[in-house]
Z-matrix of the N, CA and C atoms (Angstrom, degrees):
N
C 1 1.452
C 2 1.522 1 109.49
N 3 1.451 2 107.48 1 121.83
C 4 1.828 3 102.13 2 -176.86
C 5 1.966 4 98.13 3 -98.34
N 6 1.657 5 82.13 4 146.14
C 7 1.618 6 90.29 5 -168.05
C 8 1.837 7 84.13 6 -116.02
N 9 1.427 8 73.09 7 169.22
C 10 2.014 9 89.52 8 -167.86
C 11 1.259 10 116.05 9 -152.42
N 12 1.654 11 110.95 10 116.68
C 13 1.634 12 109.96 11 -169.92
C 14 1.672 13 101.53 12 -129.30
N 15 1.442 14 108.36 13 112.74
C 16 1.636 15 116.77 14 -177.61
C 17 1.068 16 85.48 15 -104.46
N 18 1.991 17 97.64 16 152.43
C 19 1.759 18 121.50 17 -154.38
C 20 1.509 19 77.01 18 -161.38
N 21 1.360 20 112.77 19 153.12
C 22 1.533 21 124.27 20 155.45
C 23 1.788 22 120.47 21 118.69
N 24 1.966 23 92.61 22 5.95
C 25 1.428 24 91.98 23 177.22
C 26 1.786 25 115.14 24 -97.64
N 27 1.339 26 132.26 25 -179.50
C 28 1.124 27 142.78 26 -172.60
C 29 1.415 28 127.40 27 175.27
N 30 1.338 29 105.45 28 -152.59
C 31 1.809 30 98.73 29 173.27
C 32 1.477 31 104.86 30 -115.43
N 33 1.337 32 120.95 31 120.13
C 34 1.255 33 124.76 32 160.08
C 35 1.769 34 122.72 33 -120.44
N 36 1.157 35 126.45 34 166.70
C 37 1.291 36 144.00 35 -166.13
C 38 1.351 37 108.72 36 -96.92
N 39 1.487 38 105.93 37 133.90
C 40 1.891 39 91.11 38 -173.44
C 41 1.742 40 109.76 39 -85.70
N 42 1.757 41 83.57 40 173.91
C 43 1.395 42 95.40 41 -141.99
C 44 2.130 43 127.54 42 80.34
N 45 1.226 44 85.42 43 -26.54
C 46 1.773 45 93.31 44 160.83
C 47 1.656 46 129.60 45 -49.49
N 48 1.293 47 119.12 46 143.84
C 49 1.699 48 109.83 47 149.26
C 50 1.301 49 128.02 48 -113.42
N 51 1.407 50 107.38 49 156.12
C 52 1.406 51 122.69 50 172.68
C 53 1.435 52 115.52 51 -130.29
N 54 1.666 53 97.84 52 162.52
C 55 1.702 54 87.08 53 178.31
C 56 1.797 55 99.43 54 -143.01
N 57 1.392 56 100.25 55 122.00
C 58 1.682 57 104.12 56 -173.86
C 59 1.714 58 97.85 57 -102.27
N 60 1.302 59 85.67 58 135.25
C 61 1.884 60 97.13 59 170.02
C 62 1.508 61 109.24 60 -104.47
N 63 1.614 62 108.05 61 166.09
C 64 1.491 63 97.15 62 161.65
C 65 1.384 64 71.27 63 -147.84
N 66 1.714 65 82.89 64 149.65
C 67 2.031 66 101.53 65 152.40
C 68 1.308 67 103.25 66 -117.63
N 69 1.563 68 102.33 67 149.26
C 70 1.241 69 124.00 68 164.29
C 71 1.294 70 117.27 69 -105.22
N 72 1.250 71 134.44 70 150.02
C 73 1.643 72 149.35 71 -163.13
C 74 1.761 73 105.86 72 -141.17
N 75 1.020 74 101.97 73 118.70
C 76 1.846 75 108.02 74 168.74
C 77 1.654 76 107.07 75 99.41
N 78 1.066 77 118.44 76 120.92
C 79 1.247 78 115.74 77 165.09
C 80 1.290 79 105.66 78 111.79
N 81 1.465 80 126.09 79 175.71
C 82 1.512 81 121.37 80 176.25
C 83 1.469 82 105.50 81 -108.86
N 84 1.303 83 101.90 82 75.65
C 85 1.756 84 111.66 83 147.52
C 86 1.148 85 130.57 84 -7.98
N 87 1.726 86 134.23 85 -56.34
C 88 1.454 87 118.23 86 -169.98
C 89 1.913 88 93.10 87 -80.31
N 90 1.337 89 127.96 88 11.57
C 91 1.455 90 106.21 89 -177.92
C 92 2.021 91 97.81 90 -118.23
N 93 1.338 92 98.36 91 25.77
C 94 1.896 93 85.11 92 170.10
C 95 1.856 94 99.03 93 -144.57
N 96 1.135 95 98.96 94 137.43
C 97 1.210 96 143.17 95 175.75
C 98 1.787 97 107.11 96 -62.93
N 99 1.290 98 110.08 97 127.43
C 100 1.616 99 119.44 98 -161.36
C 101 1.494 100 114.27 99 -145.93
N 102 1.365 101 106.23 100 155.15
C 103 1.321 102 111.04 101 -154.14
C 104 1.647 103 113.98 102 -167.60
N 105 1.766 104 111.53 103 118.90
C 106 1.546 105 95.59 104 -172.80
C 107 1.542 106 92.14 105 -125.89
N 108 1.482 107 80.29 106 149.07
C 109 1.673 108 120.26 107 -169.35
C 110 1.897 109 98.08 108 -108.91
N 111 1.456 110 108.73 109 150.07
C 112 1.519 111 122.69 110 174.74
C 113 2.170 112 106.38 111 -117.19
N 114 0.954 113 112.57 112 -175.09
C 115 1.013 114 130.41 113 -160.10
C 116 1.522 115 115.82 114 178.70
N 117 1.811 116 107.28 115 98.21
C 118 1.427 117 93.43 116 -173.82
C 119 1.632 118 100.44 117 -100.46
N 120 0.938 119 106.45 118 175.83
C 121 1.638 120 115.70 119 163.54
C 122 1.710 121 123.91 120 -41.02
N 123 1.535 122 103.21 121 103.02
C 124 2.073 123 92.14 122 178.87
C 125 1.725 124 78.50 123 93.63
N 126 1.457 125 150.87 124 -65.00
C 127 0.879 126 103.50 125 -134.97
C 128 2.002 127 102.37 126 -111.82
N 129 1.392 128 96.66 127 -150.77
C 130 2.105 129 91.41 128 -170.67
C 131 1.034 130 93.16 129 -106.39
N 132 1.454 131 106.76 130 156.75
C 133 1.866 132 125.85 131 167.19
C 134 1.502 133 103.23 132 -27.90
N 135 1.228 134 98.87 133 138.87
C 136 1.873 135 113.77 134 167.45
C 137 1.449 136 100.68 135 -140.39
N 138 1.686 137 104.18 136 129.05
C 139 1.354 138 121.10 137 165.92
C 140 1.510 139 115.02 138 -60.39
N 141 0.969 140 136.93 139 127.38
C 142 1.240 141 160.49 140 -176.42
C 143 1.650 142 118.18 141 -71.19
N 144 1.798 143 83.55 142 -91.85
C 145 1.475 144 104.18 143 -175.89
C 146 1.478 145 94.13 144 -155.92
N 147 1.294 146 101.64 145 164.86
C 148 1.910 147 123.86 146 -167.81
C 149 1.703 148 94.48 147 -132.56
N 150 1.350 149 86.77 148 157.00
C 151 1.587 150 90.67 149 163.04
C 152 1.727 151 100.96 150 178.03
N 153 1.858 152 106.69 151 121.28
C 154 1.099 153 118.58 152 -165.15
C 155 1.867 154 119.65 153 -77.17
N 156 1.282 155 123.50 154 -149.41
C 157 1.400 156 109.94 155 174.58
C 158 1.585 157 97.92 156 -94.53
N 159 1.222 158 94.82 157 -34.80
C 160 1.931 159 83.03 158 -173.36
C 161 1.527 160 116.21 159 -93.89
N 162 1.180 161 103.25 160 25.68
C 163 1.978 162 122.38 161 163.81
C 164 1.660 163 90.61 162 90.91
N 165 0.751 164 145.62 163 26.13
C 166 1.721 165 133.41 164 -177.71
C 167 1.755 166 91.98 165 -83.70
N 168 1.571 167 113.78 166 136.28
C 169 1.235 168 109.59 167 -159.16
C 170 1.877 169 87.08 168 -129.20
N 171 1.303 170 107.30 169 158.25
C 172 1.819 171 120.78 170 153.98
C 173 1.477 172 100.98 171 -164.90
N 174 1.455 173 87.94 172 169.73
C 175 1.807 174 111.44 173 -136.15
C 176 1.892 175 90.40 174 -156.77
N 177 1.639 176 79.25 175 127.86
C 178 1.667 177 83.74 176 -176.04
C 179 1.800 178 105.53 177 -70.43
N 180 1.292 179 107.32 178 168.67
C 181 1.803 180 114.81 179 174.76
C 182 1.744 181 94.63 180 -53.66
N 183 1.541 182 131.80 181 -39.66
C 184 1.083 183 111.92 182 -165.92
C 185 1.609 184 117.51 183 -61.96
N 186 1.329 185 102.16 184 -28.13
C 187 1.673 186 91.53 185 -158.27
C 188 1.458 187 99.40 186 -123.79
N 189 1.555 188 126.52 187 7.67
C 190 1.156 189 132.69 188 -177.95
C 191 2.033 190 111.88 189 -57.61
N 192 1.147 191 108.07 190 120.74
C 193 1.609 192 113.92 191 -169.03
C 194 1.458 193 107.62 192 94.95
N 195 1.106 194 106.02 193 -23.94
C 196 1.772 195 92.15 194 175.35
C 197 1.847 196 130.25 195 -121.09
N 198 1.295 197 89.53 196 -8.17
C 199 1.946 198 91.99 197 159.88
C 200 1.393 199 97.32 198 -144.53
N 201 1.606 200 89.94 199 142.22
C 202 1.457 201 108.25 200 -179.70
C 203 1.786 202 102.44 201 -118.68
N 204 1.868 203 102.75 202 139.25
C 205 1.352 204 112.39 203 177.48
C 206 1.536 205 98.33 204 -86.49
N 207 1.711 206 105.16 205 150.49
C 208 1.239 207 108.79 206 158.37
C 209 1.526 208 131.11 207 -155.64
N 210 0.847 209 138.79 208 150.11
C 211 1.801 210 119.84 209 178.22
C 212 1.419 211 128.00 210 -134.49
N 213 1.443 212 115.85 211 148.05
C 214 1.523 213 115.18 212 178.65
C 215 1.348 214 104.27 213 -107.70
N 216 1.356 215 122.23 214 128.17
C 217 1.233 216 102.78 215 -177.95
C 218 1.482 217 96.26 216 -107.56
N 219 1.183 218 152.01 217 11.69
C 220 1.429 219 145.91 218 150.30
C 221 1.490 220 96.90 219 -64.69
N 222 1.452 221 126.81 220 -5.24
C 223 1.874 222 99.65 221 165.82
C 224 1.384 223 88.09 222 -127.02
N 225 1.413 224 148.31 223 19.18
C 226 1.181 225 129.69 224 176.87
C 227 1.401 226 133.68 225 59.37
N 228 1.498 227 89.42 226 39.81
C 229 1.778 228 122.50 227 -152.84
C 230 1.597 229 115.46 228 -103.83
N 231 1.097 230 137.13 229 129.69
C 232 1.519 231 135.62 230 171.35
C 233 1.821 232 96.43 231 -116.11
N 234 1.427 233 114.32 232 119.56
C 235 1.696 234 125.32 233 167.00
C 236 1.596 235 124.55 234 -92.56
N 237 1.230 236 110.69 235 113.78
C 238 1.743 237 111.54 236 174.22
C 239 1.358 238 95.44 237 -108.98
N 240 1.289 239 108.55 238 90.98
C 241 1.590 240 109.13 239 157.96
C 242 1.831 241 114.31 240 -76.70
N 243 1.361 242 128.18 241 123.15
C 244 1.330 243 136.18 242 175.15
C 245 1.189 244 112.86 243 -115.89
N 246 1.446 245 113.20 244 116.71
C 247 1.511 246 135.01 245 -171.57
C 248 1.363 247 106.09 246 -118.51
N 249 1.313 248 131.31 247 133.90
C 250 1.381 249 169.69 248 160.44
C 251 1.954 250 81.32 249 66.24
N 252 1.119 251 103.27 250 91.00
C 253 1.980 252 97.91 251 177.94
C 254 1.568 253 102.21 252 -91.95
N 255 1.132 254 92.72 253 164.70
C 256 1.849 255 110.10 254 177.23
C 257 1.480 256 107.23 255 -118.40
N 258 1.403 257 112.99 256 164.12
C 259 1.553 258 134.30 257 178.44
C 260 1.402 259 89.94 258 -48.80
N 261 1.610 260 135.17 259 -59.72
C 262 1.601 261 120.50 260 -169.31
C 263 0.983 262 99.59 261 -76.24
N 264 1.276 263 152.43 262 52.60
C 265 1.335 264 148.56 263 170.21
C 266 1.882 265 93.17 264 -112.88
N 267 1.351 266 139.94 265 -33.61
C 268 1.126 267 167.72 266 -86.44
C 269 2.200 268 90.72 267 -127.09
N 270 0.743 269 114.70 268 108.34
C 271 2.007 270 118.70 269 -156.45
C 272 1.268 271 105.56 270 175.88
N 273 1.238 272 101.62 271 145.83
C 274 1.523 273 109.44 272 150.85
C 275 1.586 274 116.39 273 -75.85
N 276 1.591 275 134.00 274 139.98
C 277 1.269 276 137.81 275 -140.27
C 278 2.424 277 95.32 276 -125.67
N 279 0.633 278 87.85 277 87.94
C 280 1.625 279 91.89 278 173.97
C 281 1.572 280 125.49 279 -76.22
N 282 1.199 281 113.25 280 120.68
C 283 1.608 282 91.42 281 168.78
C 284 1.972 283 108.11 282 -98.50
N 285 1.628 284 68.34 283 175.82
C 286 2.051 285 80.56 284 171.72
C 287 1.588 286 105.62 285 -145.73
N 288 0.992 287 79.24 286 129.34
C 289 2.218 288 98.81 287 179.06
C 290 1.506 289 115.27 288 -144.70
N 291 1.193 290 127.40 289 113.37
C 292 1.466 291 122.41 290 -13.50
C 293 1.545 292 102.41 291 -68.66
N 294 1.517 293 97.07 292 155.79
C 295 1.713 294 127.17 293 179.68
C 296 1.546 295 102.11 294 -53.13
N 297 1.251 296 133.65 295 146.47
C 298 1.159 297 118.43 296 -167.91
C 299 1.746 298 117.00 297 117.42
N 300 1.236 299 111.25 298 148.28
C 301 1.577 300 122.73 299 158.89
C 302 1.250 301 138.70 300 -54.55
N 303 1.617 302 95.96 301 -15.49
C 304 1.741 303 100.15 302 179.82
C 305 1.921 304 107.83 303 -130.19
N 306 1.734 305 88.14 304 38.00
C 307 1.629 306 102.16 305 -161.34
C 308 1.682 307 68.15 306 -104.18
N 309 1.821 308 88.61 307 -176.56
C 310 1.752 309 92.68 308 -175.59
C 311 1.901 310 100.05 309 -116.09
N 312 0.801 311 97.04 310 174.09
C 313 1.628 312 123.51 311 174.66
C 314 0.654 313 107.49 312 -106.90
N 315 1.496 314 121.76 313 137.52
C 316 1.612 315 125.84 314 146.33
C 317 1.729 316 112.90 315 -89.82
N 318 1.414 317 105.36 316 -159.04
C 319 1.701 318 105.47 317 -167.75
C 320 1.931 319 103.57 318 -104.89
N 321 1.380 320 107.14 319 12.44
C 322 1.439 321 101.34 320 173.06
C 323 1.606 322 108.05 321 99.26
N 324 0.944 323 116.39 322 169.76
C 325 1.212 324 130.02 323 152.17
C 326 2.092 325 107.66 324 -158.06
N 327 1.314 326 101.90 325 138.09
C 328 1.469 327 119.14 326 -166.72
C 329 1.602 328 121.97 327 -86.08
N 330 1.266 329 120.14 328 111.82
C 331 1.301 330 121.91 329 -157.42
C 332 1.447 331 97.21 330 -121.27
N 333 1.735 332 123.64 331 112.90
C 334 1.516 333 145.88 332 -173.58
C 335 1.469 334 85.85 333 -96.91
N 336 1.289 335 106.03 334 143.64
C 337 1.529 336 115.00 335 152.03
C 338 1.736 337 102.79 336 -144.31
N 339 1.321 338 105.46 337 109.37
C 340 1.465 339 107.49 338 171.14
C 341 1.794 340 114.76 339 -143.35
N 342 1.250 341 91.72 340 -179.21
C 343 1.399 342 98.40 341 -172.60
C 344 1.395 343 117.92 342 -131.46
């Protein structure tokens, strides 16, 4: 069972960056494919960003040009770098490892963007 703990959210100012990590635990990591999803208040899961085993990446219309996914798998690492964010950027930020429905969740981490 792979467990998953994302760290790296807070309050930032738009036009700000942030950078959310997740680790994954259990399983062989550099062979599954990952992907974090947000969740704002009132509204439903939104896919984010993807990112396969052999780095092939997509990026929803929202955030396309301005956060890039990435991963190390010598730390068992998934990267949401977020560059110049907006007020709807503003959710709790989930990962998934492996990518998928029967991948695991972690408990979020909460990303403010205000002014």
């Amino acid at each position: 069972q792979v467990e998953v703990v994302e760290s790296g959210g807070g309050l930032v100012q738009p036009g700000g960056s942030l950078r959310l990590s997740c680790v994954a635990s259990g399983g062989i990591f550099s062979t599954f494919a990952a992907g974090w999803y947000r969740q704002a208040p009132g509204e439903k899961y939104q896919a984010v960003a993807t990112i396969t085993d052999s780095n092939e990446t997509k990026y929803s219309d929202y955030v396309k040009g301005r956060f890039t996914i990435s991963r190390d798998n010598s730390k068992n690492t998934v990267y949401l770098q977020m560059n110049d964010v907006k007020r709807e950027d503003t959710a709790v930020y989930y990962c998934n490892v492996p990518l998928g429905v029967r991948g695991s969740w972690g408990k979020g981490t909460q990303v403010t963007v205000y002014s």
